[in-house]
C-alpha positions as CSV (number, residue, x, y, z in Angstrom):
1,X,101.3,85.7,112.3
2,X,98.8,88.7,112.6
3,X,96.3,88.5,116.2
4,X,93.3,86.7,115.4
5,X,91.2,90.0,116.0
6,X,92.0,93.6,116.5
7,X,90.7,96.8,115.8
8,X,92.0,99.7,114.2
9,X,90.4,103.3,113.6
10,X,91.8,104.7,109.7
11,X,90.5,107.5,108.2
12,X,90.1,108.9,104.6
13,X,90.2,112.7,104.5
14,X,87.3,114.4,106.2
15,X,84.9,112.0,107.7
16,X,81.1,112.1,106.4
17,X,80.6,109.0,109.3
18,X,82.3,106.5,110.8
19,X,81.9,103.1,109.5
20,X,82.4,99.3,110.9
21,X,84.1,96.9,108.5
22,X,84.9,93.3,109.5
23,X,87.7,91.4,107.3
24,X,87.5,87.6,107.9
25,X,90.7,86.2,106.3
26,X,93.4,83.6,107.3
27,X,96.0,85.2,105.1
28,X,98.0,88.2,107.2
29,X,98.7,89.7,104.0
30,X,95.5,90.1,102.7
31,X,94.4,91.7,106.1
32,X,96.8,94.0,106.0
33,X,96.4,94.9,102.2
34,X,92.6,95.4,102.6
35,X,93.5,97.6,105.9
36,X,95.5,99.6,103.7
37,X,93.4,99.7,101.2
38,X,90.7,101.7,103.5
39,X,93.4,103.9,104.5
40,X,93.8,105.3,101.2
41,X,89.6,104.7,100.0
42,X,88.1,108.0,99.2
43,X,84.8,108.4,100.0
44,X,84.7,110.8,103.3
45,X,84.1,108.4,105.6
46,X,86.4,107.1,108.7
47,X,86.4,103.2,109.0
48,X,87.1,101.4,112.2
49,X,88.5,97.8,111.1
50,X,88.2,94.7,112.7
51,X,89.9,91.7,111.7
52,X,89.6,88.0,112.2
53,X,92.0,85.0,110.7
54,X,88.8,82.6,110.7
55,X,85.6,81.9,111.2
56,X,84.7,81.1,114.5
57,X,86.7,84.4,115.1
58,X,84.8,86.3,112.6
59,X,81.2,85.2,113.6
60,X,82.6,86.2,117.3
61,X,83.6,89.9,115.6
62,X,80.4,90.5,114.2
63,X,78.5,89.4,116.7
64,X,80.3,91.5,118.8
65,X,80.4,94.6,116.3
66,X,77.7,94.6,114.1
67,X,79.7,96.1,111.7
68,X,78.3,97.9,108.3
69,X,80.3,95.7,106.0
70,X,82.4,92.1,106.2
71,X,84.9,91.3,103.7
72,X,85.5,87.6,104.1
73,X,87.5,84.7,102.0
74,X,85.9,81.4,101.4
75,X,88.7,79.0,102.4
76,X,89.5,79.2,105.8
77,X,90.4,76.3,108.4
78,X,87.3,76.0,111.0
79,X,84.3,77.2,109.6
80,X,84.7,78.5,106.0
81,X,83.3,81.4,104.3
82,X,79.9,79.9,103.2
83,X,79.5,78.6,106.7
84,X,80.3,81.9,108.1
85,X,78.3,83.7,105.5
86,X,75.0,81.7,106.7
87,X,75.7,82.9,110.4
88,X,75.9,86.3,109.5
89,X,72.5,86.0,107.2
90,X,70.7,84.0,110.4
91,X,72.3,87.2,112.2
92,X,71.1,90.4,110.1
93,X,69.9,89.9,106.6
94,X,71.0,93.6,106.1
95,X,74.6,93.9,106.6
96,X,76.1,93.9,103.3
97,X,78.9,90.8,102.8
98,X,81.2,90.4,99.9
99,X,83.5,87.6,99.0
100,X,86.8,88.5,98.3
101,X,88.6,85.2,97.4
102,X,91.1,82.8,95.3
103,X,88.3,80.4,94.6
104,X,87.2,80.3,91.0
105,X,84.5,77.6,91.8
106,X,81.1,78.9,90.1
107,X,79.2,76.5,92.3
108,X,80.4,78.4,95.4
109,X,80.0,81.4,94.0
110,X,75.9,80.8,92.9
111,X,76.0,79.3,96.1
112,X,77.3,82.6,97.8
113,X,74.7,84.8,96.1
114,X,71.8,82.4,96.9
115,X,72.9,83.1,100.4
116,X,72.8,86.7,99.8
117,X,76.1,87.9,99.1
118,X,76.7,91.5,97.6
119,X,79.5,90.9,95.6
120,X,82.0,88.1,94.8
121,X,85.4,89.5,94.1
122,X,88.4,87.1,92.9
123,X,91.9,87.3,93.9
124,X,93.9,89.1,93.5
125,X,91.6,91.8,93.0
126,X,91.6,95.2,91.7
127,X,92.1,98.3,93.9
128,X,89.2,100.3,91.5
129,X,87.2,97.8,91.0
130,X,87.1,97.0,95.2
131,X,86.5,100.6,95.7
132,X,83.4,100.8,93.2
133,X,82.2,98.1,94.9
134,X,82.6,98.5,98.6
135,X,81.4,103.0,97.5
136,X,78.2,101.0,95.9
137,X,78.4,98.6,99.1
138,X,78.0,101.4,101.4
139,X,75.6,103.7,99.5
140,X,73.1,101.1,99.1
141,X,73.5,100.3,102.7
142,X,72.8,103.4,103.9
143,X,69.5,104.1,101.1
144,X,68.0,100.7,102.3
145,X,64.5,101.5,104.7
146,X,65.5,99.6,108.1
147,X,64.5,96.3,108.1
148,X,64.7,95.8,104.2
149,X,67.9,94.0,102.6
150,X,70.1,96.3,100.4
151,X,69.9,96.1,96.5
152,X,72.5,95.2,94.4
């Protein structure tokens, strides 16, 4: 089983910043695919990944980090994604937070966007349609006047 949290610094091509992303995921598999997925992500920017197998240990990361973007899953033992999801929002209303999950419940999903959720990806997902997303993540992100929540 992967540590509950580390860090790694990957970069893709010749930086325009450096950007903090937290994954939240109990599945080592998905961690390491999403890790190697911003290995490969094309958009000029370095990303420094932090990664968490639950809850409790992803609300520690991001309290910690403060990083630009979380990718989290919904099911996870301890405090689930929803859970962890209101933390964050109690946290920063800013930092942008998608979903990237098995769960085909619509419920949890209206539920995730009430919340304040940028996107809510199913698994398995799609490399191009996770890169579109976490590119429109980031630029809207970094467009949003400080103190304002980024559009969607």
């Amino acid at each position: 089983m992967a540590p509950t949290a580390y860090t790694e610094r990957v970069s893709a091509g010749t930086p325009i910043a450096t950007k903090r992303v937290l994954i939240v995921d109990d599945e080592p598999i998905v961690i390491d695919v999403l890790r190697d997925f911003f290995r490969q992500f094309r958009h000029g920017r370095t990303y420094e990944i932090e990664a968490a197998a639950d809850g409790v240990d992803g609300y520690l990361a991001f309290v910690r980090s403060r990083p630009d973007l979380v990718l989290l899953d919904m099911h996870m033992p301890g405090m689930d994604g929803l859970q962890l999801l209101r933390q964050i929002r109690a946290l920063d209303a800013r930092v942008p937070v998608m979903i990237v999950t098995a769960n085909q419940d619509t419920n949890a999903a209206a539920e995730a966007h009430t919340i304040g959720v940028f996107a809510y990806v199913p698994k398995p997902f799609e490399f191009r349609h996770l890169d579109l997303l976490v590119g429109l993540t980031l630029d809207s992100s970094e467009r949003a006047p400080s103190g304002a929540p980024p559009t969607s």
